[in-house]
C-alpha positions in Angstrom: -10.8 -16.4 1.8 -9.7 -15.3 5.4 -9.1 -11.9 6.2 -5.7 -10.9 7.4 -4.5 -10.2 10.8 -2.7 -7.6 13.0 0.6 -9.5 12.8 0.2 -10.0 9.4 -0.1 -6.5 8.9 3.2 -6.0 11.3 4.9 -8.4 8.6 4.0 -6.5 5.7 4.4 -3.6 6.8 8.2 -4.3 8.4 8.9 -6.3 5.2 7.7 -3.5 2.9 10.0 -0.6 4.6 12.6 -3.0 4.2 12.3 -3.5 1.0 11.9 -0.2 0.0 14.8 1.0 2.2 17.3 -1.7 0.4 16.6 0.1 -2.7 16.7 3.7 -1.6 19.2 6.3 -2.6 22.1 6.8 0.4 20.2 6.5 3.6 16.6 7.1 2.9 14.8 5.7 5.9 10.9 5.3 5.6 7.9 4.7 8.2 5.6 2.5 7.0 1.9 2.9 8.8 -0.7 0.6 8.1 -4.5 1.7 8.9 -6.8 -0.8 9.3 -10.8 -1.6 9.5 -12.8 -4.7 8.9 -12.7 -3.9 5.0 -9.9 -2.6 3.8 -5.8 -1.7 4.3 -4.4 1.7 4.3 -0.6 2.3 4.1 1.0 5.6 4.4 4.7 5.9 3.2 7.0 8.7 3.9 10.3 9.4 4.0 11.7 9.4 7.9 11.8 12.7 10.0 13.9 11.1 13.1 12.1 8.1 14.3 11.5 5.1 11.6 8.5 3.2 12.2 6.9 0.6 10.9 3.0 0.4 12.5 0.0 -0.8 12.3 -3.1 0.9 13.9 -6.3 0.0 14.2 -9.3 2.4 12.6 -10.7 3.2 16.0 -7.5 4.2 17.6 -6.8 7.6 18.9 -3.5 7.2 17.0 -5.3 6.8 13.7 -7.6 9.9 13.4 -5.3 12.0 11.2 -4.8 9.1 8.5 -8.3 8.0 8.8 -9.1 11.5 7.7 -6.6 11.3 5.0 -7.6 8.3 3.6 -11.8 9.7 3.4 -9.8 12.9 1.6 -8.4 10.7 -0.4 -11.2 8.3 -1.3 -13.4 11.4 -1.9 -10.5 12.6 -4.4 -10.8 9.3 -5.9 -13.5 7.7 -4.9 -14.9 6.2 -8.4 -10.6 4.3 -8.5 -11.2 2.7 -4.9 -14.4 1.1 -6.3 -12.6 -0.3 -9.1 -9.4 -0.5 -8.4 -9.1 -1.8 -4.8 -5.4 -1.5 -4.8 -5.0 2.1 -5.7 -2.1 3.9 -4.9 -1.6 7.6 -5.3 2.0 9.5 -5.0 2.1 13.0 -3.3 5.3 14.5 -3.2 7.6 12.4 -1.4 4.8 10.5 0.2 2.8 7.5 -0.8 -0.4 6.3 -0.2 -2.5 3.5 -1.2 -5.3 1.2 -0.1 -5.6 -2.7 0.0 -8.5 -5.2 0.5 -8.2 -6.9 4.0 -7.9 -10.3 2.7 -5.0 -12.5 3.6 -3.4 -13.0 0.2 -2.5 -9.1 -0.1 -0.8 -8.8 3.0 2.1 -11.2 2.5 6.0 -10.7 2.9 5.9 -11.6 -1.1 3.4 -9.2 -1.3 5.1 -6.7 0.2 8.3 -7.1 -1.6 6.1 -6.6 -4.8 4.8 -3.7 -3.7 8.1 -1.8 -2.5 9.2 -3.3 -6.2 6.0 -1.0 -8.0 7.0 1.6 -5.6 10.3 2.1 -7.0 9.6 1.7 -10.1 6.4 4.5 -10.1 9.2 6.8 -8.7 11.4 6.2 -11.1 8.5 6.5 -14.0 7.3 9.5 -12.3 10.8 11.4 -12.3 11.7 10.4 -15.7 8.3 12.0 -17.0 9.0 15.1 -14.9 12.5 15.7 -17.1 10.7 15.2 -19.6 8.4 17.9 -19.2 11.1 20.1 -18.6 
């Protein structure tokens, strides 16, 4: 199985702010940012602050030190889920996280509108428990 590539990443990630965007309340925007290293895919989601942006950056970019730091933090939070469950994705606040193994396969456009799909629906899980504990 091949591992993906950077414009494979581009795709997903442009697909998956898409995606997520159509199904947004009023005019959410997102930017998408997908971290990258010879093992795995990182994608950060949050909700737009002026530019929108959909990117992919290397490990070993300048550009990427402050979300390769928060995916270690992350992977140390949860380190014993990333061994088993390479497609964990964790929710803080508005923002969302998760990591993907660098084969081809999970860095589709139909994986990406599956994604944005589990996405939405966590959030909607997530706010319907919150009234619940209320």
């Amino acid at each position: 199985m091949r591992d993906a590539e950077v414009d494979e990443f581009q795709t997903y990630a442009e697909w998956l702010k898409r995606e997520l965007e159509a199904n947004a309340d009023g005019d959410t925007r997102y930017s998408v940012t997908v971290l990258h290293d010879a093992l795995s895919g990182f994608i950060a989601i949050e909700p737009a602050k002026g530019r929108v942006t959909a990117r992919v950056l290397g490990a070993d970019s300048a550009a990427a030190r402050t979300l390769a730091a928060t995916r270690e933090r992350l992977r140390e939070e949860r380190a014993q889920w990333v061994y088993f469950d390479r497609s964990l994705r964790l929710h803080r606040g508005k923002k969302t996280y998760f990591f993907k193994p660098i084969q081809r396969m999970d860095w589709t456009r139909t994986r990406a509108l599956l994604d944005a799909v589990d996405i939405v629906i966590g959030g909607i899980r997530d706010e319907r428990s919150r009234s619940h504990d209320e």
